[in-house]
Biotite code that builds the C-alpha atoms (Angstrom):
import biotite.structure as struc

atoms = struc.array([
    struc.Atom([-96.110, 223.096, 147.617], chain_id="A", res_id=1, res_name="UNK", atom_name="CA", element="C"),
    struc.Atom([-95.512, 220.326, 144.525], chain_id="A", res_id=2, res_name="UNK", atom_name="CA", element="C"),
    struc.Atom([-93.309, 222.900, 142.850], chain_id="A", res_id=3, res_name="UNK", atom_name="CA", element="C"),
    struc.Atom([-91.616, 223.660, 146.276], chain_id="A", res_id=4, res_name="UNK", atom_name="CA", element="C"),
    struc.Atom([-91.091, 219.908, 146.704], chain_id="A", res_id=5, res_name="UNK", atom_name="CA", element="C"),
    struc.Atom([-89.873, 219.779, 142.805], chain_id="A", res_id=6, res_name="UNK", atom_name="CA", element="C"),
    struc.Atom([-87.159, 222.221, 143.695], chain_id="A", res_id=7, res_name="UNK", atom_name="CA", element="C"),
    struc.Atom([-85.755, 221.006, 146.801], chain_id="A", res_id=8, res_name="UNK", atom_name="CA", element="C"),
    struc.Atom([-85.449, 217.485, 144.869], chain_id="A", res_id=9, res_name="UNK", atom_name="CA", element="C"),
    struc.Atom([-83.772, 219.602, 142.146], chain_id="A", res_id=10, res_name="UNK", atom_name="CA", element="C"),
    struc.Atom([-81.551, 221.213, 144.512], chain_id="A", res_id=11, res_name="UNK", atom_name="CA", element="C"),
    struc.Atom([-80.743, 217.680, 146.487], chain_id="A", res_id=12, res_name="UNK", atom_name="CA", element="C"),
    struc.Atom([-79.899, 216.371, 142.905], chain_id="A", res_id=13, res_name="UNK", atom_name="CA", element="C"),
    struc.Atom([-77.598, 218.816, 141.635], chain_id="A", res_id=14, res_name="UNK", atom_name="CA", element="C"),
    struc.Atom([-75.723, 218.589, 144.865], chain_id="A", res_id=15, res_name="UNK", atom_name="CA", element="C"),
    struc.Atom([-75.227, 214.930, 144.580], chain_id="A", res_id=16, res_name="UNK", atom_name="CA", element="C"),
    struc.Atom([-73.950, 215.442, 140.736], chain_id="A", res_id=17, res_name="UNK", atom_name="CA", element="C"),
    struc.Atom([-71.577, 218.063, 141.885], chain_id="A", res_id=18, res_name="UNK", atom_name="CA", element="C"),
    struc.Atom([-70.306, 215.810, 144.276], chain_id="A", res_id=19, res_name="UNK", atom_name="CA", element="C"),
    struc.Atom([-70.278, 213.115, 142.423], chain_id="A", res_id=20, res_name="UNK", atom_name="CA", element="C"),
    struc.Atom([-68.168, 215.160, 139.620], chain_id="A", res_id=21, res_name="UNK", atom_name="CA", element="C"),
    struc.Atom([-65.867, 216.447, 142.554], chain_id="A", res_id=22, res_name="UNK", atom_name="CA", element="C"),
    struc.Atom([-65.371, 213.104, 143.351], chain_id="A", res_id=23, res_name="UNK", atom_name="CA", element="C"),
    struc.Atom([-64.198, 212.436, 140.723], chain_id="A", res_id=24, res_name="UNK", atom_name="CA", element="C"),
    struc.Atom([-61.973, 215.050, 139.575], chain_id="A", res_id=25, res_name="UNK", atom_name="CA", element="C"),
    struc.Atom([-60.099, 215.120, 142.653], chain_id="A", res_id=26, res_name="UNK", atom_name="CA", element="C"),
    struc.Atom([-59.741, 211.344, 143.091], chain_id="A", res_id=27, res_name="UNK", atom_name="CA", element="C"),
    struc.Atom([-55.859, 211.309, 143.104], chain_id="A", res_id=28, res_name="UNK", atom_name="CA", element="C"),
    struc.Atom([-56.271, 214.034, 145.589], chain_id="A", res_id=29, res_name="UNK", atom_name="CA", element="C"),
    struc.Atom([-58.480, 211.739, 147.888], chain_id="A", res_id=30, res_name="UNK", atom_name="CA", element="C"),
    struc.Atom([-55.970, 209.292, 147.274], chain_id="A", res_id=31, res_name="UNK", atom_name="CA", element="C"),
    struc.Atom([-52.676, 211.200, 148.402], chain_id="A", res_id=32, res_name="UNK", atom_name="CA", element="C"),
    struc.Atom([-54.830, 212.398, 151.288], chain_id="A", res_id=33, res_name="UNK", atom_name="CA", element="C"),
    struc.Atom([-55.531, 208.696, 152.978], chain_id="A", res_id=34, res_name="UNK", atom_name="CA", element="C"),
    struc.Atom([-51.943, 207.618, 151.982], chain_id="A", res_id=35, res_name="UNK", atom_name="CA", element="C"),
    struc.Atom([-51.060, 210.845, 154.118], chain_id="A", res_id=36, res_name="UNK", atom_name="CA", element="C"),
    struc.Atom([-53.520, 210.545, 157.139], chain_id="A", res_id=37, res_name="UNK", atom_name="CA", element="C"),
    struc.Atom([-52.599, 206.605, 157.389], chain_id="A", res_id=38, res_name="UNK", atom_name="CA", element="C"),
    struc.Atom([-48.601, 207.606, 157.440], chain_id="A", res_id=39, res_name="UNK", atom_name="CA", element="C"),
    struc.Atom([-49.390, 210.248, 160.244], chain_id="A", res_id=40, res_name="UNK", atom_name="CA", element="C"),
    struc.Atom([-51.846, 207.579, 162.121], chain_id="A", res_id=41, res_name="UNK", atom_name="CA", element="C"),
    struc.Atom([-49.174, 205.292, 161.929], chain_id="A", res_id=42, res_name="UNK", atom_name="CA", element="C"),
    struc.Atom([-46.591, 207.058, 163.668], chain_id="A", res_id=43, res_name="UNK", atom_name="CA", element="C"),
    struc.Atom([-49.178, 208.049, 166.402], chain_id="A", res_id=44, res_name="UNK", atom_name="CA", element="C"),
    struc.Atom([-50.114, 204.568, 166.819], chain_id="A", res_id=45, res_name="UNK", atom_name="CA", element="C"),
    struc.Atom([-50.189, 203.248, 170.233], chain_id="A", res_id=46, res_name="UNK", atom_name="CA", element="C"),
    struc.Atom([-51.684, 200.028, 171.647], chain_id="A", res_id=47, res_name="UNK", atom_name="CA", element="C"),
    struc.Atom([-54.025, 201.813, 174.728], chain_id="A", res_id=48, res_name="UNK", atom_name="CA", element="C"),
    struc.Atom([-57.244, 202.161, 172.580], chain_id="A", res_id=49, res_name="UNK", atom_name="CA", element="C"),
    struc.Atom([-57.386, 204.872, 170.468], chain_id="A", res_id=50, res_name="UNK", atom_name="CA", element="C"),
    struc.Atom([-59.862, 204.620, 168.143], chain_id="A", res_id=51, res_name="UNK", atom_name="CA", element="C"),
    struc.Atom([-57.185, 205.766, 164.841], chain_id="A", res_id=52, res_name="UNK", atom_name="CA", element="C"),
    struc.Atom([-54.910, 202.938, 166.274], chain_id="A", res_id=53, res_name="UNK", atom_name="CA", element="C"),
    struc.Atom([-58.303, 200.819, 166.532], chain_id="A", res_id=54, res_name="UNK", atom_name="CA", element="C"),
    struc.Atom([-58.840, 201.571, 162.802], chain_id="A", res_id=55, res_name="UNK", atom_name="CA", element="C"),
    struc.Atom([-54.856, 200.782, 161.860], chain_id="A", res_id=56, res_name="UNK", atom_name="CA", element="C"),
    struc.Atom([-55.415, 197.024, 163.449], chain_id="A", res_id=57, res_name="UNK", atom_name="CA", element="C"),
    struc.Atom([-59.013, 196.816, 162.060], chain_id="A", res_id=58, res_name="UNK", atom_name="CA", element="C"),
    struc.Atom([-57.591, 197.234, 158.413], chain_id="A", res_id=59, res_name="UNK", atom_name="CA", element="C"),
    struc.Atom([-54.447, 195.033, 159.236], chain_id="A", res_id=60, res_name="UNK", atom_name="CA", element="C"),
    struc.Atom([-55.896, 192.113, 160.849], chain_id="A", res_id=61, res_name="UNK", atom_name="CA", element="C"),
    struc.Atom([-58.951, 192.507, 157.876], chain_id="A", res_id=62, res_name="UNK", atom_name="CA", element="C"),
    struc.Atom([-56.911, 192.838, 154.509], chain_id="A", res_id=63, res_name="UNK", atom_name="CA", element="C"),
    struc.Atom([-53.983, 190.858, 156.379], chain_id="A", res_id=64, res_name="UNK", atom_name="CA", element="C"),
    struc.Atom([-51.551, 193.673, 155.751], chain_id="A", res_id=65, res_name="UNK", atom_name="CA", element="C"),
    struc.Atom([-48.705, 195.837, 157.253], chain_id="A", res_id=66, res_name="UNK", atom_name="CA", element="C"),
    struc.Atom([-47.703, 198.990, 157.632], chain_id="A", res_id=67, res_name="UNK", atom_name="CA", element="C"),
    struc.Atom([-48.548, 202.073, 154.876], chain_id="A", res_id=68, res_name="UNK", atom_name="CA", element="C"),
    struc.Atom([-46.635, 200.328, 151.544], chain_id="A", res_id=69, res_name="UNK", atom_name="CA", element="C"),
    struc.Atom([-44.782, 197.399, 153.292], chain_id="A", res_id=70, res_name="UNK", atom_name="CA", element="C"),
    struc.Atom([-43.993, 196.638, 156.943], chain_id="A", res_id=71, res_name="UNK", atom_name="CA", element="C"),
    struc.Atom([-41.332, 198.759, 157.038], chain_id="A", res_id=72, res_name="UNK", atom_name="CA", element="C"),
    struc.Atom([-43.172, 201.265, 157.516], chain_id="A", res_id=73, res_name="UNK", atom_name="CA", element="C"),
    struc.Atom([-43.459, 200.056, 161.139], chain_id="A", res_id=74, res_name="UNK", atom_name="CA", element="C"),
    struc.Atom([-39.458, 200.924, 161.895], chain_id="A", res_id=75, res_name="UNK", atom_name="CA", element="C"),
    struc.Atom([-39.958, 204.761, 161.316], chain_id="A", res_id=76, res_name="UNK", atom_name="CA", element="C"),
    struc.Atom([-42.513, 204.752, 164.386], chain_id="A", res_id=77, res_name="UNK", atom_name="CA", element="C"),
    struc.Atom([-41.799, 205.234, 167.875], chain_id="A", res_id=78, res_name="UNK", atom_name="CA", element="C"),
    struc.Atom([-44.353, 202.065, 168.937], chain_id="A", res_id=79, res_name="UNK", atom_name="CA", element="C"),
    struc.Atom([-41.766, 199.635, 166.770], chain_id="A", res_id=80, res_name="UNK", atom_name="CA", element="C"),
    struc.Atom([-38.643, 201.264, 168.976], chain_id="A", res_id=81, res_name="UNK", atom_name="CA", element="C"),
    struc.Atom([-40.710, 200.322, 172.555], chain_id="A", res_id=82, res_name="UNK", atom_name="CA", element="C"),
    struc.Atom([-42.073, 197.459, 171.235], chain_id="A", res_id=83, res_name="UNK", atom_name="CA", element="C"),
    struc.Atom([-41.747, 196.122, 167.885], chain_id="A", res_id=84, res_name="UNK", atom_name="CA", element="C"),
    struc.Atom([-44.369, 195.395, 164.929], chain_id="A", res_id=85, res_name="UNK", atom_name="CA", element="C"),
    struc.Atom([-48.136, 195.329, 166.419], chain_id="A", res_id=86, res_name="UNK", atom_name="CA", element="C"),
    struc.Atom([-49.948, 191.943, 166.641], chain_id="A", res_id=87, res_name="UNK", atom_name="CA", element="C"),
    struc.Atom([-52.257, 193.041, 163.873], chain_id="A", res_id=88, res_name="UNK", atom_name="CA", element="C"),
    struc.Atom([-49.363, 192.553, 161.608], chain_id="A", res_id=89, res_name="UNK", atom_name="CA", element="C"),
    struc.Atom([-48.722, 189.337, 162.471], chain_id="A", res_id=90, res_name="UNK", atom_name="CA", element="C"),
    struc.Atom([-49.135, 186.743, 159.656], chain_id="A", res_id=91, res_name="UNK", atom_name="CA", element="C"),
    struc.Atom([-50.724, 183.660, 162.460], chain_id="A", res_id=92, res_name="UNK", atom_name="CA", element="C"),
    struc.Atom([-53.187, 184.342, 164.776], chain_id="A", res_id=93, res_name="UNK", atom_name="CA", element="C"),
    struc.Atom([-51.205, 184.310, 168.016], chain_id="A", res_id=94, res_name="UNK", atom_name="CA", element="C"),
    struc.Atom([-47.893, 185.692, 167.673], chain_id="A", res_id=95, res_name="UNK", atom_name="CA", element="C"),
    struc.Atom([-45.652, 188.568, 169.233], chain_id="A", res_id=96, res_name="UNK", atom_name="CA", element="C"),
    struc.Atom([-43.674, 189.428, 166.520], chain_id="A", res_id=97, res_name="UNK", atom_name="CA", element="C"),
    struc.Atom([-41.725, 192.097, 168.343], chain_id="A", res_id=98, res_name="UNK", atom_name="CA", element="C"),
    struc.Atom([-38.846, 192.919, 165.413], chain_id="A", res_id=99, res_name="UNK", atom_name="CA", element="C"),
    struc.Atom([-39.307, 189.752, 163.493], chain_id="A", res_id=100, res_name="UNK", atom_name="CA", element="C"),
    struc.Atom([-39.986, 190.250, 160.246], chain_id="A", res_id=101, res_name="UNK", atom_name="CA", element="C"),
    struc.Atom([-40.524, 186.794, 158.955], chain_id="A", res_id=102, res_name="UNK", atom_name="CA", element="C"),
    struc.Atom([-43.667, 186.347, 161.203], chain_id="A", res_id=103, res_name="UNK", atom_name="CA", element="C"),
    struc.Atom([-45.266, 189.878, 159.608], chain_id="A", res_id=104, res_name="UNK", atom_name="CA", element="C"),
    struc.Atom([-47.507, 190.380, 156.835], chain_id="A", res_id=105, res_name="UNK", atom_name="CA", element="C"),
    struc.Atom([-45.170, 192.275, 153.685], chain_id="A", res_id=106, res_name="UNK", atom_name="CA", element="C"),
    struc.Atom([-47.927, 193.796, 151.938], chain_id="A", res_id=107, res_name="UNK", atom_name="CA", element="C"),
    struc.Atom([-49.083, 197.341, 152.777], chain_id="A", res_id=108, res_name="UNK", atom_name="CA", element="C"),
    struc.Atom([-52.215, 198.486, 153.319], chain_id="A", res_id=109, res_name="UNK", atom_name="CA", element="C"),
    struc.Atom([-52.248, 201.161, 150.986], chain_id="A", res_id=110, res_name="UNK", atom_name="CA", element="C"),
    struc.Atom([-52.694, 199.385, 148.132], chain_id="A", res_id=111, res_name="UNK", atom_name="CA", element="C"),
    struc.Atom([-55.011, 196.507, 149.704], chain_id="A", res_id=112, res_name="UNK", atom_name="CA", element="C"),
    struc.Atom([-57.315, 199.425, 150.384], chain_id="A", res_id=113, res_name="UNK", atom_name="CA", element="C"),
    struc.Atom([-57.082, 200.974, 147.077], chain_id="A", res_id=114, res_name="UNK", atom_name="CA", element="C"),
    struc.Atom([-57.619, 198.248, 145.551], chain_id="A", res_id=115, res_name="UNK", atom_name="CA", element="C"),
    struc.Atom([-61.032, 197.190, 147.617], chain_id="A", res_id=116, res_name="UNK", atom_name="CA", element="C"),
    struc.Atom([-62.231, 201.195, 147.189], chain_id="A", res_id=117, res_name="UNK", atom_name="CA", element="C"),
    struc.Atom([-61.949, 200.961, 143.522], chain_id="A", res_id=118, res_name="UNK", atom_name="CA", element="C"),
    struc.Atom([-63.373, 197.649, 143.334], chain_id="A", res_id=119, res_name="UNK", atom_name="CA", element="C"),
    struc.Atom([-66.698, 198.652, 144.978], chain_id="A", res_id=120, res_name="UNK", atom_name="CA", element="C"),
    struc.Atom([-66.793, 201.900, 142.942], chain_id="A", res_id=121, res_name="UNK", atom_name="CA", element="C"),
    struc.Atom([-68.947, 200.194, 140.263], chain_id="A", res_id=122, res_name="UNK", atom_name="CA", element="C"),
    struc.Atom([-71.485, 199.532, 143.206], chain_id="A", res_id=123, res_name="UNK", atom_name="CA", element="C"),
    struc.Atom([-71.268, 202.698, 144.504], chain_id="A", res_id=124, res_name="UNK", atom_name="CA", element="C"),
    struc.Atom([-71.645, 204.581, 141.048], chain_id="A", res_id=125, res_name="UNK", atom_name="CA", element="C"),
    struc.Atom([-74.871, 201.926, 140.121], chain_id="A", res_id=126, res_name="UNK", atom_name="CA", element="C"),
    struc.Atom([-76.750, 202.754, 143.439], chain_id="A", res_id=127, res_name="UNK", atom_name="CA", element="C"),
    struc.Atom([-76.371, 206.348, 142.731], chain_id="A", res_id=128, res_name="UNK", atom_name="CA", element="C"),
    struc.Atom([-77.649, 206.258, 139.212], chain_id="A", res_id=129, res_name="UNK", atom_name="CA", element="C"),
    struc.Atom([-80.494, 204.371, 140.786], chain_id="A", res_id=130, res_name="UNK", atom_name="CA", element="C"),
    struc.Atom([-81.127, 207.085, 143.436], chain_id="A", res_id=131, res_name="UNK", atom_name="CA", element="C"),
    struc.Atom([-80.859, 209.712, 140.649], chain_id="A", res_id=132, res_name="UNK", atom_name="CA", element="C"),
    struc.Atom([-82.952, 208.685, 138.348], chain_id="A", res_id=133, res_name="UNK", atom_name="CA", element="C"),
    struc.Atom([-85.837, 208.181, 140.972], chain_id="A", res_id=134, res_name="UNK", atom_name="CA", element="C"),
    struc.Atom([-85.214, 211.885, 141.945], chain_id="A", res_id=135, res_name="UNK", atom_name="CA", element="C"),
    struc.Atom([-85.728, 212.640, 138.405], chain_id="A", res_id=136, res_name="UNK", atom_name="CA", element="C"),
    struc.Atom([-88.744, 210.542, 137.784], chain_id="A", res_id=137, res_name="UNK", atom_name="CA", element="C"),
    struc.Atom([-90.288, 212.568, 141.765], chain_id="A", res_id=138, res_name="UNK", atom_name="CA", element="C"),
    struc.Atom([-88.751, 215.751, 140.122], chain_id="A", res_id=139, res_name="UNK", atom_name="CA", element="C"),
    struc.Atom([-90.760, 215.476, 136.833], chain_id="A", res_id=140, res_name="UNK", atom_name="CA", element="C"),
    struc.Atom([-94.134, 213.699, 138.267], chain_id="A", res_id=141, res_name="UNK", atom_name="CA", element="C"),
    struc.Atom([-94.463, 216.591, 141.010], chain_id="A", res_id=142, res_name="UNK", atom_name="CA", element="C"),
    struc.Atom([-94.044, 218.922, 138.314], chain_id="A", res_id=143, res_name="UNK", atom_name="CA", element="C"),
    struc.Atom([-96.958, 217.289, 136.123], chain_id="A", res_id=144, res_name="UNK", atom_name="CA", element="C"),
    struc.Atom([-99.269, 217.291, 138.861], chain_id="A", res_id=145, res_name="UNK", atom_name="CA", element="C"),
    struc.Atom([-98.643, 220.564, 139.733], chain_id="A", res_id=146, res_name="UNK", atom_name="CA", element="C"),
    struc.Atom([-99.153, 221.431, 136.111], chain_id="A", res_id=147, res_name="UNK", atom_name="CA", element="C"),
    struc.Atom([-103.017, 219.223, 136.355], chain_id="A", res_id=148, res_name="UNK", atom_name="CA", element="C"),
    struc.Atom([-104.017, 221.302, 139.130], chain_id="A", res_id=149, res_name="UNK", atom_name="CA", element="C"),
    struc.Atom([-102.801, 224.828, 138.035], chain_id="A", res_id=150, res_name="UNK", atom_name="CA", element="C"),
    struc.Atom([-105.057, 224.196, 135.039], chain_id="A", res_id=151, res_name="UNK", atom_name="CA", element="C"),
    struc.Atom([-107.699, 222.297, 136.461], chain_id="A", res_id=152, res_name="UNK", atom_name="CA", element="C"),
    struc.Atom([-107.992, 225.001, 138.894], chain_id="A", res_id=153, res_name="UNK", atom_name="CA", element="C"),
    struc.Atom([-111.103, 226.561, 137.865], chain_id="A", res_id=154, res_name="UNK", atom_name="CA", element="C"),
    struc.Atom([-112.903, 223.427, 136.716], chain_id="A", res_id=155, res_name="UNK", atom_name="CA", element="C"),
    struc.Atom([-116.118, 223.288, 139.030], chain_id="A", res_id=156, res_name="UNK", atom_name="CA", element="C"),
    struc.Atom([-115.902, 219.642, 141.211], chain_id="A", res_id=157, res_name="UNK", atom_name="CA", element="C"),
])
């Protein structure tokens, strides 16, 4: 059962390093894909409670940004032809900015979120050292037990 347990925390570890490799690799990738998916939200936004226009005002009204690059984005939608730039855009709490772009935040998101997501990455990359290495140090401690009692197996108690 010890070796058993040794290889499933093998197995759980080389999954995480593959990922963590992938991850990497393909980082531009993940990149062009948010940029992509926040473009499309964007110009499916509406203001009745869906939770991908939930998310859009979360991150504006957070990282007090507009739109995908700049608010401009905003004029390629259909919501800014009904009604104008969403209150999450707005630059004071309480405003109706409608088509007024002085009252709107001019950074994008993109970048603000980039820029947190790489930020953190140092975190991210520390914790899962940490986790590793204690999968290493279960990985090699099963094994050495399991190793005691295959040879003390015949040892009278």
């Amino acid at each position: 059962m010890l070796k058993l347990y040794a290889m499933f925390l093998t197995l759980i570890f080389l999954v995480e390093l593959v990922a963590a490799i992938v991850g990497f690799v393909f980082r531009h990738e993940i990149k062009n894909s948010f940029k992509n998916n926040y473009e499309k939200i964007l110009k499916q936004y509406n203001s009745t409670g869906d939770y991908r226009s939930d998310a859009v005002d979360k991150i504006q009204n957070k990282l007090h940004c507009c739109g995908v690059t700049d608010y401009r984005d905003w004029k390629d939608t259909n919501y800014y032809s009904e009604k104008g730039f969403p209150k999450s855009c707005c630059k004071l709490e309480n405003c109706s900015p409608q088509r007024d772009a002085d009252k709107v935040n001019s950074e994008g998101c993109f970048i603000k979120v980039m820029t947190i997501i790489e930020s953190e990455m140092g975190v991210v990359a520390g914790i899962s050292f940490g986790v590793a290495c204690f999968q290493l140090i279960g990985i090699f401690l099963a094994y050495c037990l399991s190793r005691a009692i295959t040879n003390n197996q015949y040892e009278i108690v």
